[in-house]
N, C-alpha and C positions, 0 to 999 in steps of 0.2 A: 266826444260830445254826447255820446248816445247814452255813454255809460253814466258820465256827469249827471245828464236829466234823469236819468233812472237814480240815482242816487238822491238830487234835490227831491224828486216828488216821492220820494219814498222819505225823506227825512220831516217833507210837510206833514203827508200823512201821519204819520206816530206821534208828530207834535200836536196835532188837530185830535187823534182818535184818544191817544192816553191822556192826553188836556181835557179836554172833555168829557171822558169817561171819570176822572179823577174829580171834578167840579161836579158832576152828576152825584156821584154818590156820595159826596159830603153834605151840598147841597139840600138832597132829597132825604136826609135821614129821619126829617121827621115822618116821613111817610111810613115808617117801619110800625107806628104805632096805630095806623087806620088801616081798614079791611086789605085782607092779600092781593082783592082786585086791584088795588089801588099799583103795588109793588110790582104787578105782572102785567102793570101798562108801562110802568117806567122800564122792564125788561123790552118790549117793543118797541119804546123808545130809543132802549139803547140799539136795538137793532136798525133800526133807522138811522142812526148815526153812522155807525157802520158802514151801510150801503150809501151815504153819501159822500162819507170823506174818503173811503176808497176808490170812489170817482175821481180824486183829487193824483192818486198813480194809476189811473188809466183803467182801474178794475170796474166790471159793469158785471150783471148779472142776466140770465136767462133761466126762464123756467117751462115746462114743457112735462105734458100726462095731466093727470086728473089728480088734483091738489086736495081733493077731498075733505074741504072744509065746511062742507053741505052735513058730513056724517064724523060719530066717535069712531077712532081710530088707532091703530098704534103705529107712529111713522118709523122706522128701521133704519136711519139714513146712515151710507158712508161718510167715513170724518178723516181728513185729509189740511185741514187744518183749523184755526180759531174762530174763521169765518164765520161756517156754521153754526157754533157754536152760541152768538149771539141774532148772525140773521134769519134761523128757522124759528128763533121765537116771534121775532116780527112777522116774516113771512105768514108763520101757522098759527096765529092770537095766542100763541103762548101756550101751548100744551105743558103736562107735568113732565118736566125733564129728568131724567136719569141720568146723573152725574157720579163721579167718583167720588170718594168722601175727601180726599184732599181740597176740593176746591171752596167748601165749608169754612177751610181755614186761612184762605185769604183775608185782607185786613179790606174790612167793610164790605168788600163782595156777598163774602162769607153769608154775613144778615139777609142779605137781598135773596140770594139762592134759599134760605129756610125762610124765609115768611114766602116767597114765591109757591111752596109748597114743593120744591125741588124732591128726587127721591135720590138719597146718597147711597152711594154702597162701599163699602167698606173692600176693601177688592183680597185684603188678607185673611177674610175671618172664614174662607172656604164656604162650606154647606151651612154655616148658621146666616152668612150673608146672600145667599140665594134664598133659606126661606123669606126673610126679612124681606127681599125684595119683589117674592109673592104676595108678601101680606099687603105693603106698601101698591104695589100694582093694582089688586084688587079694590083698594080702599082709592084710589084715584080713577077706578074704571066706575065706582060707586058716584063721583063726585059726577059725570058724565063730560070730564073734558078728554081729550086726545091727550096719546101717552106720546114724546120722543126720547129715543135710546140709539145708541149708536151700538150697533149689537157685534164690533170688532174690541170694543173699549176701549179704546186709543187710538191718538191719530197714525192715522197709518201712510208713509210719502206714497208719489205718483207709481204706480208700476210694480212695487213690492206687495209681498205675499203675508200675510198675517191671517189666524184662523179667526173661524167664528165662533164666538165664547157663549155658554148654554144660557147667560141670564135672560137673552132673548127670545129664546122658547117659554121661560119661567113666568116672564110676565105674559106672551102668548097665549100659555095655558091657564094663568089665573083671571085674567080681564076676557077669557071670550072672544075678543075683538079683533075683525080683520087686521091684517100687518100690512102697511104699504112700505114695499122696499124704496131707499133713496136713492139714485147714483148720481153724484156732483163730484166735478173736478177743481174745486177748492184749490186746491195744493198748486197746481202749476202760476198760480196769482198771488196767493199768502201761503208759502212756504210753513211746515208746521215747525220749522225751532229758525225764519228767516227773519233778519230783521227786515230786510227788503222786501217791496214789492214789484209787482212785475204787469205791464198790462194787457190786459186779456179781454173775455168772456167769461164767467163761473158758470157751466150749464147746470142746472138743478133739474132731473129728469123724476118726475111720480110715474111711479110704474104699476101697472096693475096690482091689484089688491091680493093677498094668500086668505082667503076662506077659513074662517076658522075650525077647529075640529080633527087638523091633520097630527098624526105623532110625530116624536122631535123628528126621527130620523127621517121624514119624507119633509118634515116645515123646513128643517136645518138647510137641507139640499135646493129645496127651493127658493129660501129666500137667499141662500149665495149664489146659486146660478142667475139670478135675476140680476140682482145686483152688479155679479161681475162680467157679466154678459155686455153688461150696458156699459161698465166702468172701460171695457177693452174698445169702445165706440169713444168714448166720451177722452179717453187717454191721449188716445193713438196721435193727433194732430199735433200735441203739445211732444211726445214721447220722438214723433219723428220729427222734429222740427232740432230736438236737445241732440237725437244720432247724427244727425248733419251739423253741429254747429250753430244752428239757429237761435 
């Protein structure tokens, strides 16, 4: 029976979230042709959605630290699945996101991520796509909104080990701007390749700020200890519950 209701409310969800999101962006196309603000309300939009119909499989959210949406910023959050993905732009009013350039080529997303003023990167073009995304980070720390990146570059499952990749120093060192590490446990609720969901808490922890000014090798160190300091807190409940069978 248990598994049954974990099944139905995971088949509602996807029909409610991809329904939705598919009527959204058809919907809303003409919006592509009025100012960007316009496109980077409907991305918090979408993120609202999100966090409602995943209440629908039992998923809720918690957030906890200093959200720091008083000051510019660059958020660093772990990414553990698709969650994030849409509800840190609700959550944070839409900062300029750092996405791979793959997601450009979705059909109709694609538009919404470049009038959002999205910053792609190209993740094959080596050293020509890290200046790019100096120059790009600058020019958004210009515009005075918060930067988010997800400074692993892919989602990464509960408890596995994946490094941290340099564009997140790059943008550090071209926008000036504190780095606020993220650590959320996503994953144990929206699985990153699951069709199912599962129901939980999502804790989304802001953790102290990293000051700008430090070189890679002392920023790199710091903001992975941070992060995974918090991530082996935030894990643990869900990681011991999966060694017992729970």
């Amino acid at each position: 029976m248990v598994a049954l209701m974990l099944y139905l409310r995971s088949l509602l969800f996807n029909i409610l979230f991809y329904g939705l999101t598919a009527i959204l962006a058809v919907l809303l196309l003409p919006a592509l042709l009025l100012p960007a603000g316009v496109t980077r309300l409907m991305a918090r939009l979408w993120g609202w959605i999100t966090v409602v119909t995943l209440r629908v499989a039992g998923g809720h959210h918690r957030i906890g630290g200093d959200i720091a949406l008083d000051r510019q910023v660059i958020y660093a959050a772990k990414h553990q699945s698709a969650w994030e993905t849409t509800v840190l732009a609700y959550l944070l009013y839409c900062p300029v996101i750092v996405l791979k350039q793959e997601l450009l080529r979705l059909p109709l997303l694609g538009f919404y991520f470049r009038k959002a003023g999205c910053i792609a990167v190209d993740r094959s073009a080596g050293m020509k796509a890290l200046r790019q995304l100096r120059a790009d980070a600058a020019t958004a720390a210009v515009s005075g909104r918060s930067v988010l990146i997800f400074p692993q570059g892919t989602r990464v499952a509960p408890g596995a080990e994946h490094k941290y990749e340099i564009g997140i120093f790059a943008v550090y060192e071209a926008t000036g701007l504190p780095v606020v590490p993220v650590a959320l446990n996503s994953g144990h609720v929206w699985g990153r390749n699951s069709w199912r969901k599962y129901p939980g808490v999502i804790d989304v922890d802001f953790l102290p700020a990293i000051p700008p000014g430090l070189d890679r090798k002392s920023f790199m160190a710091a903001l992975e200890s941070a992060i995974e300091t918090r991530m082996a807190v935030l894990d643990a409940p869900y990681l011991k519950a999966q060694s017992h069978g729970g």
